[in-house]
C-alpha positions, 0 to 999 in steps of 0.5 A: 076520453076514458073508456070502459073495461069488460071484465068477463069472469067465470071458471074455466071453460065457461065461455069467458074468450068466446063471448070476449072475442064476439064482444071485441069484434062487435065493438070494432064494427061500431068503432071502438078501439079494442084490446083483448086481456086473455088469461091464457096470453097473459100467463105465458107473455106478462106474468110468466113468473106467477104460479097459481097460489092465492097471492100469485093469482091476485097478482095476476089480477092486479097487474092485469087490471093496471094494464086495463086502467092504462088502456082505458086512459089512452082511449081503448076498450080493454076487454078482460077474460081471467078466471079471477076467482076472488071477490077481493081482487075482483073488487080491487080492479073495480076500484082502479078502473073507473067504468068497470063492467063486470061479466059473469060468465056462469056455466055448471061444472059438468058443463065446463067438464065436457067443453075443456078440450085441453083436458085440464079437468080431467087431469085436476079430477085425477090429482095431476094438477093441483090447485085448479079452480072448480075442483080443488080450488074455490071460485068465489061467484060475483054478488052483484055483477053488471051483467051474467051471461049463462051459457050453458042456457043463452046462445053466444048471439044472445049474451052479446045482444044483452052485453051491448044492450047494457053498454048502449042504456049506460051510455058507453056505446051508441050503435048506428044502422044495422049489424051485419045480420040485420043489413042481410035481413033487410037486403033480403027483404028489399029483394023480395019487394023487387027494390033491388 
C-alpha cells in the first residue's frame, strides 16, 4: 500500500528537523514505518556534488523527492525536511508523489537569526557566505500548503497535534488508545480514584 509523504519546508532555522523528528516518532508509536529525509543528511551523504546555485537546489529537491515516491511505493512514510526554497520545485514533487502533504514551517527571521546555533546567519549577514537563503537568497513562501505550523507562536506539541489531526480526517492514519501523555494522565487519575 502506498504511503504519504510530509514535506516540511520553511528557511533555515524555522524548526523544520524538530518538528519532522517528533512527527516521526509519533507515527512509529502507532505503527508507520518511517524515514527521515533531513536536508542536512542528504547534502553531506547523496547529493555531495551539488552546490546551492537555483539549479543545484532543484536538483536537490528533484532527487529527494524520487528517493520519497520510491519510499512511499515500498510502504514507508518518507518524512522530508529541505529548505526547497522554490514553488516550482516544490510543485514538481507534488506531482510525483501521489499523497504529498506540504508542511510550512513559518518562522520570522529574526526569530531564525537567534535559534541557528551553527552561526550560518550570522556569517550570510557578514557576506562569508553567499547564497544563503533569507538573507541574500529568496525563499518562495508555499500559496496553499496542507498544513502551516508557526513556530515562533505554537508549541511543537501543538504543531504535531495539528499535523496528526490533518492525517487522521484525510484517512492516512488512524490513531488507537492513547499517546504516552494521555496514558500517564489516565494512570494518574485512576490512582487518585484508588483503582490502581
Amino acid at each position: 500500500m502506498k504511503e504519504f509523504c510530509l514535506w516540511f519546508t520553511g528557511i533555515p532555522c524555522s524548526g523544520k528537523t524538530t518538528l519532522a523528528k517528533k512527527i516521526k516518532e509519533k507515527l512509529e508509536e502507532i505503527g508507520k514505518k518511517t524515514y527521515l529525509l533531513d536536508g542536512d543528511i542528504i547534502r553531506k551523504e547523496l547529493n555531495v556534488d551539488l552546490g546551492f546555485s537555483e539549479e543545484d537546489r532543484k536538483e536537490n529537491i528533484r532527487r529527494v523527492s524520487v528517493v520519497a515516491k520510491i519510499l512511499t511505493e515500498c510502504g514507508i512514510v518518507p518524512i522530508v525536511a529541505l529548505v526547497s526554497p522554490f514553488r516550482e520545485a516544490r510543485k514538481k514533487a507534488r506531482e510525483k508523489i501521489e499523497k504529498f502533504v506540504e508542511i510550512y514551517v513559518k518562522a520570522p527571521l529574526e526569530v531564525c537569526i537567534k535559534r541557528d546555533i551553527k552561526g550560518m546567519y550570522k556569517m550570510a549577514i557578514e557576506g562569508k557566505i553567499k547564497g544563503f537563503t533569507g538573507i541574500d537568497d529568496p525563499y518562495e513562501e508555499p500559496l496553499n500548503p496542507e498544513i502551516v505550523c508557526e513556530t515562533d507562536k505554537e508549541s511543537i506539541e501543538e504543531c504535531i497535534e495539528k499535523i496528526l489531526n490533518f492525517l487522521e480526517k484525510k484517512g492516512y492514519i488512524e490513531r488507537k488508545g492513547y499517546t504516552k501523555e494521555e496514558e500517564e494522565i489516565v494512570k494518574k487519575r485512576l490512582e487518585e480514584l484508588g483503582y490502581i
